[in-house]
PADREN-559331 format. One line per 5 residues: their letters; for each residue y, z negated, x negated of N, C-alpha, C. Coordinates in Angstrom, 3 decimals, m for minus. Example, Ala and Ser with C-alpha at 12.3 -4.5 7.8 and 13.67 -1.06 7.14 Angstrom:
<rs>
as = m5.690:m7.800:m13.190:m4.500:m7.800:m12.300:m3.300:m7.800:m13.200; m2.250:m7.080:m12.850:m1.060:m7.140:m13.670:0.030:m7.870:m12.900
</rs>
This chain:
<rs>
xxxxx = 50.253:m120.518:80.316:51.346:m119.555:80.451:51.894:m119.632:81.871; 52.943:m119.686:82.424:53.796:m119.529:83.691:52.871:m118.310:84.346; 53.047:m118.659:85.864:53.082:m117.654:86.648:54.367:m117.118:86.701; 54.374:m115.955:86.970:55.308:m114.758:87.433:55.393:m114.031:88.943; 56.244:m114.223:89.426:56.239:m113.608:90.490:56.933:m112.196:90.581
xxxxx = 56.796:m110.891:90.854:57.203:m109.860:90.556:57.960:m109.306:91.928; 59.689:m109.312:91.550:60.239:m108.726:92.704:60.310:m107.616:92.573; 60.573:m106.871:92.179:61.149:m105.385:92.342:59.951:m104.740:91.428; 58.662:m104.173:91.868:57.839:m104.322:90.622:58.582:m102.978:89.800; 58.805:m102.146:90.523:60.229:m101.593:89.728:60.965:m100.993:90.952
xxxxx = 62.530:m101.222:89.808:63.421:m100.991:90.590:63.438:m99.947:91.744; 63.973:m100.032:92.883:63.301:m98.884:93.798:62.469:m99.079:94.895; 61.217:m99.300:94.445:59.981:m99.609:94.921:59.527:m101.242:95.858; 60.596:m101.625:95.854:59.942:m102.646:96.926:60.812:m102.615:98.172; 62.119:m102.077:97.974:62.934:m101.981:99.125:63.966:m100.988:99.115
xxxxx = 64.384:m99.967:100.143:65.002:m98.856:99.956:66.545:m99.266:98.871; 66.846:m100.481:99.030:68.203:m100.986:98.957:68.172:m100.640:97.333; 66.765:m101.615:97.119:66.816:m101.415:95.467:67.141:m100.525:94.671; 66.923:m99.256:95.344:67.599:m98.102:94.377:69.100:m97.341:94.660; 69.894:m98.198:95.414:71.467:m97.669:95.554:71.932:m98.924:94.669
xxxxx = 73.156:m98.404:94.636:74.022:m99.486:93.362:75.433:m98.827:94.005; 75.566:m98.676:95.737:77.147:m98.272:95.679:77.726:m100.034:96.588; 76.971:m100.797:97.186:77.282:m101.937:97.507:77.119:m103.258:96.555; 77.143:m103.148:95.232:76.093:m103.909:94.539:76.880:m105.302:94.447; 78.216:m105.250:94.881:79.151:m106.395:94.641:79.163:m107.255:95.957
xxxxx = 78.328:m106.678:97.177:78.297:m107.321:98.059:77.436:m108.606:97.821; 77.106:m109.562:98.254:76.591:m110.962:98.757:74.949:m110.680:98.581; 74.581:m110.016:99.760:73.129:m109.938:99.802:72.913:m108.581:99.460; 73.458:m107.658:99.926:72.871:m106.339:99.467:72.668:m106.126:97.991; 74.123:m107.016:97.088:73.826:m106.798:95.913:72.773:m107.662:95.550
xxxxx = 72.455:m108.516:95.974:70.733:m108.961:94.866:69.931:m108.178:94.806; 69.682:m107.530:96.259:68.682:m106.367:95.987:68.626:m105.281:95.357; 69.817:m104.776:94.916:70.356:m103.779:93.798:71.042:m104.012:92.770; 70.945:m105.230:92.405:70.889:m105.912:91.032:70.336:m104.879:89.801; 68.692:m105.305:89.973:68.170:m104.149:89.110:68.363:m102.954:89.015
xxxxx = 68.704:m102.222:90.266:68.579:m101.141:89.931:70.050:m100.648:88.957; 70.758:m101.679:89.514:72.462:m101.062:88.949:72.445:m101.458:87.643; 71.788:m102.780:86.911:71.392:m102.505:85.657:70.701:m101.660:84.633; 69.691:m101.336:85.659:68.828:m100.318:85.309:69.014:m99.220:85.207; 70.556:m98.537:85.764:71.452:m97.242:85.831:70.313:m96.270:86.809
xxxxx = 69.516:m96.778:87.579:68.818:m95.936:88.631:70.053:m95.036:89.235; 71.486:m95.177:89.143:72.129:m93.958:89.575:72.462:m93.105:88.428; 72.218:m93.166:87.271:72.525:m92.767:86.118:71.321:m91.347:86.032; 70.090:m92.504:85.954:68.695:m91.395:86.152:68.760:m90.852:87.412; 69.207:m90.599:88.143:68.969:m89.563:89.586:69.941:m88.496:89.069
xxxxx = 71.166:m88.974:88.147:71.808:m87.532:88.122:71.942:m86.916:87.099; 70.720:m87.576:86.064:70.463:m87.246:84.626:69.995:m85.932:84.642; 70.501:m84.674:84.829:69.957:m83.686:84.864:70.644:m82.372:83.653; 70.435:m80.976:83.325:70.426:m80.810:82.229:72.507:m80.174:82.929; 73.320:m80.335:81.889:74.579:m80.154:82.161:75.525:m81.033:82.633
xxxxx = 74.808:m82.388:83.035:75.391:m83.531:83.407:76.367:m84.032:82.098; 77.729:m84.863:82.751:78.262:m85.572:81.755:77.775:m86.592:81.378; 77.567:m86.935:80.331:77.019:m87.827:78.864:77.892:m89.466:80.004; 76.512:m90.195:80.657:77.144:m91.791:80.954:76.512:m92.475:80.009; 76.693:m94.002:80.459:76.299:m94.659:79.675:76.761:m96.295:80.159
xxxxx = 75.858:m97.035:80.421:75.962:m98.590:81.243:75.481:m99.069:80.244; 76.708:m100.260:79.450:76.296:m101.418:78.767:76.581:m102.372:79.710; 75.405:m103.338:79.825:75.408:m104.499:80.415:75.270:m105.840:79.612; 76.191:m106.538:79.231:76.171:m107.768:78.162:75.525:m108.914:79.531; 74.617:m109.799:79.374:74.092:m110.727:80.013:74.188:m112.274:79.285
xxxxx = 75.816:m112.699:79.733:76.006:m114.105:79.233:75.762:m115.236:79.700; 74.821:m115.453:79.910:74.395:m116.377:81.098:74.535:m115.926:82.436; 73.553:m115.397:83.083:73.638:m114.642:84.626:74.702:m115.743:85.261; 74.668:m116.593:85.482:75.312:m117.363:86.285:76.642:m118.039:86.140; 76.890:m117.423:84.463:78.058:m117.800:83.995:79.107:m116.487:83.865
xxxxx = 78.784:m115.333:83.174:79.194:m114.350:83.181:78.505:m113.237:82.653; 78.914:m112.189:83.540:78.083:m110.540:83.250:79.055:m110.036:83.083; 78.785:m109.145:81.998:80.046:m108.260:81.903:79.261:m106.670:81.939; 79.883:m105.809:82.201:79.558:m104.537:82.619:80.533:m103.127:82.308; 79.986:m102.361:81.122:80.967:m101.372:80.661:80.191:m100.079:81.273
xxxxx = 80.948:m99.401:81.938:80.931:m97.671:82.619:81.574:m96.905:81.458; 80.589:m96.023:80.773:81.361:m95.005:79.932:81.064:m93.090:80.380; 81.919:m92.973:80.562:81.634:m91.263:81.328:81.972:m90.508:80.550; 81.532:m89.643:80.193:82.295:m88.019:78.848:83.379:m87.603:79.692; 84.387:m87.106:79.573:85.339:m86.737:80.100:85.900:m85.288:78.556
xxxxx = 87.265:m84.413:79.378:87.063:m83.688:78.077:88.135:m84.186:77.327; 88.700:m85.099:77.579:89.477:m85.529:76.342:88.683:m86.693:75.802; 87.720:m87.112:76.205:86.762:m88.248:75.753:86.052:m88.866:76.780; 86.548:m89.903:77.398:85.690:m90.286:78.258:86.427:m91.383:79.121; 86.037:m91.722:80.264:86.209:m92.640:81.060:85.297:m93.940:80.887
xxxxx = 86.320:m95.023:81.151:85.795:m96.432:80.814:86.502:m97.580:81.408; 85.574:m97.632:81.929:85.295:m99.012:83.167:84.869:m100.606:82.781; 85.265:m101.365:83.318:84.867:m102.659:82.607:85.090:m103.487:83.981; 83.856:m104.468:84.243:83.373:m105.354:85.415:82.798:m106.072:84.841; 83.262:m107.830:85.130:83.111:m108.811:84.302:82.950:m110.307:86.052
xxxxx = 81.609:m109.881:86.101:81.202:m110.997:87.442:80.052:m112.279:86.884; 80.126:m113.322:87.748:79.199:m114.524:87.236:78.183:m114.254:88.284; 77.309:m114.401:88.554:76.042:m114.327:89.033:76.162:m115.774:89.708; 75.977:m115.765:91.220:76.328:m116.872:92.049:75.365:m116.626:93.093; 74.296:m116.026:92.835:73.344:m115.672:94.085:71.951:m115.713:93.198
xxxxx = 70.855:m116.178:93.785:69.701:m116.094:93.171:69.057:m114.423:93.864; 68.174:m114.182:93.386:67.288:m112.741:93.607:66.205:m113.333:94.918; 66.171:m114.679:95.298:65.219:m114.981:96.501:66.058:m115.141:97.108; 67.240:m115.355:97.212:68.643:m116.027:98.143:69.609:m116.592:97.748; 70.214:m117.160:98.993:71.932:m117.603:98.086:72.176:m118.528:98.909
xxxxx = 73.334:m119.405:98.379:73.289:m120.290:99.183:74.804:m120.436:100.068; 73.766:m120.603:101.234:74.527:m120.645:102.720:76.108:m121.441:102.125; 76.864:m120.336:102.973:78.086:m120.694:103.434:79.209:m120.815:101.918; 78.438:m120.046:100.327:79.193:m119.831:99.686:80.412:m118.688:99.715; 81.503:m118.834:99.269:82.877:m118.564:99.430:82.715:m116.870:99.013
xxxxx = 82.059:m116.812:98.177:81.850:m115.765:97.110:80.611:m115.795:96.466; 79.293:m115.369:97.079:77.858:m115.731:96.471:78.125:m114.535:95.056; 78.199:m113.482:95.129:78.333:m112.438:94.418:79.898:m112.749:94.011; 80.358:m112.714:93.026:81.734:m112.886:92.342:82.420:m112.147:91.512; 82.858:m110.864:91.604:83.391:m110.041:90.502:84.447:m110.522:90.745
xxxxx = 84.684:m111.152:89.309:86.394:m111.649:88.868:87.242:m110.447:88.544; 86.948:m109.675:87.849:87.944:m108.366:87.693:87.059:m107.128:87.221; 87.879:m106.158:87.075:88.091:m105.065:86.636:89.220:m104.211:86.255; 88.809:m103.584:85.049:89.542:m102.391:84.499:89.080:m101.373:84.600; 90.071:m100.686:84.574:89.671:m98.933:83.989:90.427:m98.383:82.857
xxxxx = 89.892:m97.259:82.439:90.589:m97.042:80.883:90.098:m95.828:80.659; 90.484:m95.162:79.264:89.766:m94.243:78.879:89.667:m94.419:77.519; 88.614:m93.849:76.730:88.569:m93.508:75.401:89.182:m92.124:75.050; 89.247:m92.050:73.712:89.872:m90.767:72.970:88.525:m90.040:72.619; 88.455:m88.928:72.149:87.138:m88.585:71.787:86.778:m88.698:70.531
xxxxx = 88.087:m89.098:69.575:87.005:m89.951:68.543:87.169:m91.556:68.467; 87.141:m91.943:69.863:86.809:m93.726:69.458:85.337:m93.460:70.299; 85.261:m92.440:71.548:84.095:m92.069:72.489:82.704:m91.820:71.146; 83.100:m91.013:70.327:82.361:m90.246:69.484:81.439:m91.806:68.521; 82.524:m92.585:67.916:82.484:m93.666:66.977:81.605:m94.539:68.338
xxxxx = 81.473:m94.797:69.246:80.909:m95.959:70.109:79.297:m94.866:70.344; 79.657:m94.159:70.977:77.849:m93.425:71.009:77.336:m92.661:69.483; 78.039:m92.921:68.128:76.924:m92.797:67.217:76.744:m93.978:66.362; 77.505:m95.416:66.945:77.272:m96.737:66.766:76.230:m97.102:67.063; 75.989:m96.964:68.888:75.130:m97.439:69.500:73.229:m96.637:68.663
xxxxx = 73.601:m95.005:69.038:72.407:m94.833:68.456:72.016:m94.871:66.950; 73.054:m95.899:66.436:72.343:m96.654:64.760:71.823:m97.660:65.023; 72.347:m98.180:65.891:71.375:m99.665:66.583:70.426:m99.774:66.886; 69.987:m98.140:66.932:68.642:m98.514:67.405:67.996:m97.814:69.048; 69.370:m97.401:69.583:69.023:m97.257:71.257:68.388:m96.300:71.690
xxxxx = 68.146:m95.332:70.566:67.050:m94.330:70.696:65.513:m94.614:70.302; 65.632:m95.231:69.917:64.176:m95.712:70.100:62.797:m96.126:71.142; 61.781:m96.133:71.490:61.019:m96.315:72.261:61.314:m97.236:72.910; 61.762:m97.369:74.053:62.116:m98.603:75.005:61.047:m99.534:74.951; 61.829:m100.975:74.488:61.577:m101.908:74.428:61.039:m102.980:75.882
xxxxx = 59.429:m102.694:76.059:58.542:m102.806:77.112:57.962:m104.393:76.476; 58.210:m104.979:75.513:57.466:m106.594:75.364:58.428:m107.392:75.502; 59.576:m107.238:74.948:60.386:m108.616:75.555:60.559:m109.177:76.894; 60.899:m109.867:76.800:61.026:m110.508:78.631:62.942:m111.155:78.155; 63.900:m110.722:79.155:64.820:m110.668:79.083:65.442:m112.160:80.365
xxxxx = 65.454:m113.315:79.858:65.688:m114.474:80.847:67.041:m114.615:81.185; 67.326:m114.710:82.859:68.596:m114.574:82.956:69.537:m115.878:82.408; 68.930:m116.975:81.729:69.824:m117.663:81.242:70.124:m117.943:79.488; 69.659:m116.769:79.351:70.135:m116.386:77.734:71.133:m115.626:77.690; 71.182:m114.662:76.008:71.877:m113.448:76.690:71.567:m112.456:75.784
xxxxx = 71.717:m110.829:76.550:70.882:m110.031:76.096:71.545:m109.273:76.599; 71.263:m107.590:76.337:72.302:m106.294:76.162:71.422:m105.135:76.290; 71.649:m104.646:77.818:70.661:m103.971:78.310:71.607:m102.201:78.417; 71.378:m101.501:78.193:72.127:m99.948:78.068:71.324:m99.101:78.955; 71.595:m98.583:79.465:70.809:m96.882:80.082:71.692:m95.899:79.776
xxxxx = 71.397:m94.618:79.609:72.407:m93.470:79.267:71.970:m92.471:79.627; 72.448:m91.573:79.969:72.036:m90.266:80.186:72.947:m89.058:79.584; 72.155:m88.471:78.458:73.181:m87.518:77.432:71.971:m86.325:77.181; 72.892:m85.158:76.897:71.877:m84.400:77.177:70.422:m83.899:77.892; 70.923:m84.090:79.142:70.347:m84.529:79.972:69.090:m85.029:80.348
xxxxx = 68.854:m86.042:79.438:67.894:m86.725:79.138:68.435:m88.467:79.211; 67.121:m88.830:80.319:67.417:m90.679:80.594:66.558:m91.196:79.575; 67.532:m92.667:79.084:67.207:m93.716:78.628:67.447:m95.092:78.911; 66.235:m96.118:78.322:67.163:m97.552:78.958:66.600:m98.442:77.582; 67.376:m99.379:77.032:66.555:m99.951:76.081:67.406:m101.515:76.076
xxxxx = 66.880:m102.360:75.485:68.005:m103.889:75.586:67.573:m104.206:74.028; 67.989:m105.690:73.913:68.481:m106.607:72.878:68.824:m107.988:73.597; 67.640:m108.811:73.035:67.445:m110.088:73.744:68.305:m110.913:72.309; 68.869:m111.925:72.499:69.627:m113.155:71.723:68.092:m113.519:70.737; 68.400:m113.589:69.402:66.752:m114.318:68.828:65.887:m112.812:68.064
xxxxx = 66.253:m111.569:69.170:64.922:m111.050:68.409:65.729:m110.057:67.577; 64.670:m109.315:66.336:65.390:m108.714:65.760:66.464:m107.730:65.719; 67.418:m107.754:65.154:68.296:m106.529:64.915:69.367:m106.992:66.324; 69.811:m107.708:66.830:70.453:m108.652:67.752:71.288:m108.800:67.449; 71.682:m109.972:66.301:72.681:m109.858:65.372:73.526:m109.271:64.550
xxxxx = 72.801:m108.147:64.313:73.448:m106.643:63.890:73.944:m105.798:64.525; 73.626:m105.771:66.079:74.285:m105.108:66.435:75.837:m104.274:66.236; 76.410:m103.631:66.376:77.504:m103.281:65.787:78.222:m102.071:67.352; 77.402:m101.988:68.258:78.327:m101.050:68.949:78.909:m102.417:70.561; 78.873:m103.533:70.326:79.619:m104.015:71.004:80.961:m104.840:70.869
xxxxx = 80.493:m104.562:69.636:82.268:m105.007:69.013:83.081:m103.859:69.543; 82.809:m102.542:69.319:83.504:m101.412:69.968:84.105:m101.580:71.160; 82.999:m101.717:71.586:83.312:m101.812:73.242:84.495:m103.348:73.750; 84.266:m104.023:72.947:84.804:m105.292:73.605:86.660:m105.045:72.659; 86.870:m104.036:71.924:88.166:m103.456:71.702:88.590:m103.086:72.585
xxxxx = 88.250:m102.210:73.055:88.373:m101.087:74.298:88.171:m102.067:75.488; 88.068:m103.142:75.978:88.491:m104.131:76.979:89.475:m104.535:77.170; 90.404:m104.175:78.728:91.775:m105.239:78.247:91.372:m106.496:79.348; 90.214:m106.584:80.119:90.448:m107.747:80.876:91.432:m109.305:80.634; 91.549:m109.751:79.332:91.778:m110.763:78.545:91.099:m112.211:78.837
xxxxx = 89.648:m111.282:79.063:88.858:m113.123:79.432:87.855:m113.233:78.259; 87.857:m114.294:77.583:86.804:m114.296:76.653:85.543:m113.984:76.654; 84.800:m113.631:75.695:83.061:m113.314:75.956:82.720:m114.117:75.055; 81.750:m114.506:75.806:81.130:m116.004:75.481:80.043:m115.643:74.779; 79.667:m116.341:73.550:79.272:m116.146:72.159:77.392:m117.206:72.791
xxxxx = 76.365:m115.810:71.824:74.952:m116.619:72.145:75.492:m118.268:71.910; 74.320:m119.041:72.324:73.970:m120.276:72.073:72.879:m120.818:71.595; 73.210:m121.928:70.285:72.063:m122.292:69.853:70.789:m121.902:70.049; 70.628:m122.801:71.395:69.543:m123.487:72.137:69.879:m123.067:73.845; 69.554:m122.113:74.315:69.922:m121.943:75.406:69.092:m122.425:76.881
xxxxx = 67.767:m122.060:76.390:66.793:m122.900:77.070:67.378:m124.680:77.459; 67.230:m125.396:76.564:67.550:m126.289:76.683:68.846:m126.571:77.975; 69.870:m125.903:77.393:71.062:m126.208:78.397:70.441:m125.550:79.520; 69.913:m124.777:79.955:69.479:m124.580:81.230:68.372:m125.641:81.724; 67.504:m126.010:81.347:66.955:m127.236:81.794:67.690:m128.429:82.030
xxxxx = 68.789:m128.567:81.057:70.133:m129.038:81.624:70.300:m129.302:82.441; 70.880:m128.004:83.014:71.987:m127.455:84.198:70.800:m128.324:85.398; 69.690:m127.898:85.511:69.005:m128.221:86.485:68.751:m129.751:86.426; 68.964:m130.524:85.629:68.592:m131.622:85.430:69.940:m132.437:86.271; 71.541:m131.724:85.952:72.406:m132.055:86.249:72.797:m131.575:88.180
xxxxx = 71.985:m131.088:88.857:72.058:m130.578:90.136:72.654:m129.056:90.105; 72.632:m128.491:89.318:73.078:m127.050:89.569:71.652:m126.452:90.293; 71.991:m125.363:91.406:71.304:m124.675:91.977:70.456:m123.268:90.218; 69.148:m122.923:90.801:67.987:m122.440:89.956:68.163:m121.035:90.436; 68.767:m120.120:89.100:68.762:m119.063:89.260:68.328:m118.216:88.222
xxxxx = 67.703:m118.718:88.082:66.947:m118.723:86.698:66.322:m116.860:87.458; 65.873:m115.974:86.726:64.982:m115.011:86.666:64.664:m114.566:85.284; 64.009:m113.079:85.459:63.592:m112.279:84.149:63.583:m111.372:84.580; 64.038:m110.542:82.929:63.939:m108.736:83.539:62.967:m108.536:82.573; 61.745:m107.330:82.548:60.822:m106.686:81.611:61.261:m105.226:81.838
xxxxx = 61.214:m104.159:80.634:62.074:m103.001:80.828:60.406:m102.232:81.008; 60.528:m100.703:81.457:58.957:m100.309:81.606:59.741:m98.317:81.223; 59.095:m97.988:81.420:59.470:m96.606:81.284:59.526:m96.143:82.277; 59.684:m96.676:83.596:60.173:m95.946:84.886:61.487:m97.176:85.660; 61.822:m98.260:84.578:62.978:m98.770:85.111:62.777:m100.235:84.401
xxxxx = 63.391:m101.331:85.627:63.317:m102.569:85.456:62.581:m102.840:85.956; 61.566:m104.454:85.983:60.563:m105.267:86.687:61.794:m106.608:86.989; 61.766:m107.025:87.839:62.003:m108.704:87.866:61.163:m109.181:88.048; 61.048:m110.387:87.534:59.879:m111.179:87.144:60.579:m112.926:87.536; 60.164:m113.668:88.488:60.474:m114.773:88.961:59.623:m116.413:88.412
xxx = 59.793:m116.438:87.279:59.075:m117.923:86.768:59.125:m118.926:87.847; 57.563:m119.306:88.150:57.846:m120.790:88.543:57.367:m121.935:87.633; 58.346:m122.366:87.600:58.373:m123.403:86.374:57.956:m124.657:86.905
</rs>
């Protein structure tokens, strides 16, 4: 079995940085708050009882190819909705010197929902499944792709994902929603076969190794660093 090297053994906890997510688009600061901004560690600090109903879908299309990132807020005509769609150009040990743009957010929108398309997307999501016991065995590799959520509704935190392969993946049904309610107009790039493979690929072909892993726990994210 691989060794693992454990950065963030959770989010937070190995470096003060890890638990802010207001620089996360920067170069270096954002690797270190990577996790946590996936992990909605600002979501859970203000998950408290009377809070508005958020909610962070994070689609993971190949870290290094494209992340896409939906902000959904309750609002009282429905809700506010955000959309950030960046490629992952920095590894979690470093980046490499003298890139133009190590961290790369290509765009963003903002938007809003109505409160019954808001209503139809959060009782989608929790048919999928997202209420359920957070999903603590998968290992989530950044060169697959997989669909990681945190929410905070009634003021109560959650975080749960959906790795490419394992069950109920394919069924999903609340990201078709969401990818309506997008106007970026950049495509989202559809699982692959064999994804492993093309990443052994990539490395075979001189692309820089940015390979990681996320494991979800009930107090956040782990990164987890394969040496292969």
């Amino acid at each position: 079995m691989r060794r693992l090297i454990t950065l963030c053994v959770v989010a937070g906890t190995l470096l003060a940085a890890c638990s802010g997510t207001s620089n996360v688009d920067t170069p270096v600061i954002g690797r270190l708050q990577w996790f946590s901004f996936i992990g909605g560690d600002d979501i859970r600090k203000q998950c408290v009882p009377g809070a508005p109903a958020r909610y962070r879908f994070v689609y993971n299309a190949v870290y290094s190819e494209q992340v896409r990132v939906y902000d959904v807020t309750r609002s009282a005509a429905g809700a506010e909705f955000g959309t950030r769609i960046t490629n992952g150009q920095i590894s979690l040990l470093g980046y490499t010197p003298g890139a133009a743009d190590p961290w790369n957010v290509r765009t963003r929108a903002g938007g809003a929902l109505d409160n019954a398309a808001y209503l139809a997307l959060v009782r989608r999501l929790e048919a999928d499944g997202f209420g359920a016991a957070t999903d603590t065995a998968t290992r989530f590799p950044s060169w697959d792709h997989y669909w990681l959520v945190a929410a905070c509704a009634d003021g109560r935190f959650h975080l749960n994902g959906w790795r490419n392969g394992t069950p109920g993946f394919a069924a999903l049904g609340f990201p078709a929603l969401l990818f309506t309610h997008d106007t970026t107009e950049i495509a989202v790039p559809q699982p692959r076969p064999n994804p492993l493979a093309d990443y052994y690929d990539s490395l075979r072909n001189g692309m820089p190794d940015r390979n990681f892993e996320i494991q979800l726990t009930p107090e956040g994210l782990r990164g987890l660093r394969p040496l292969l």
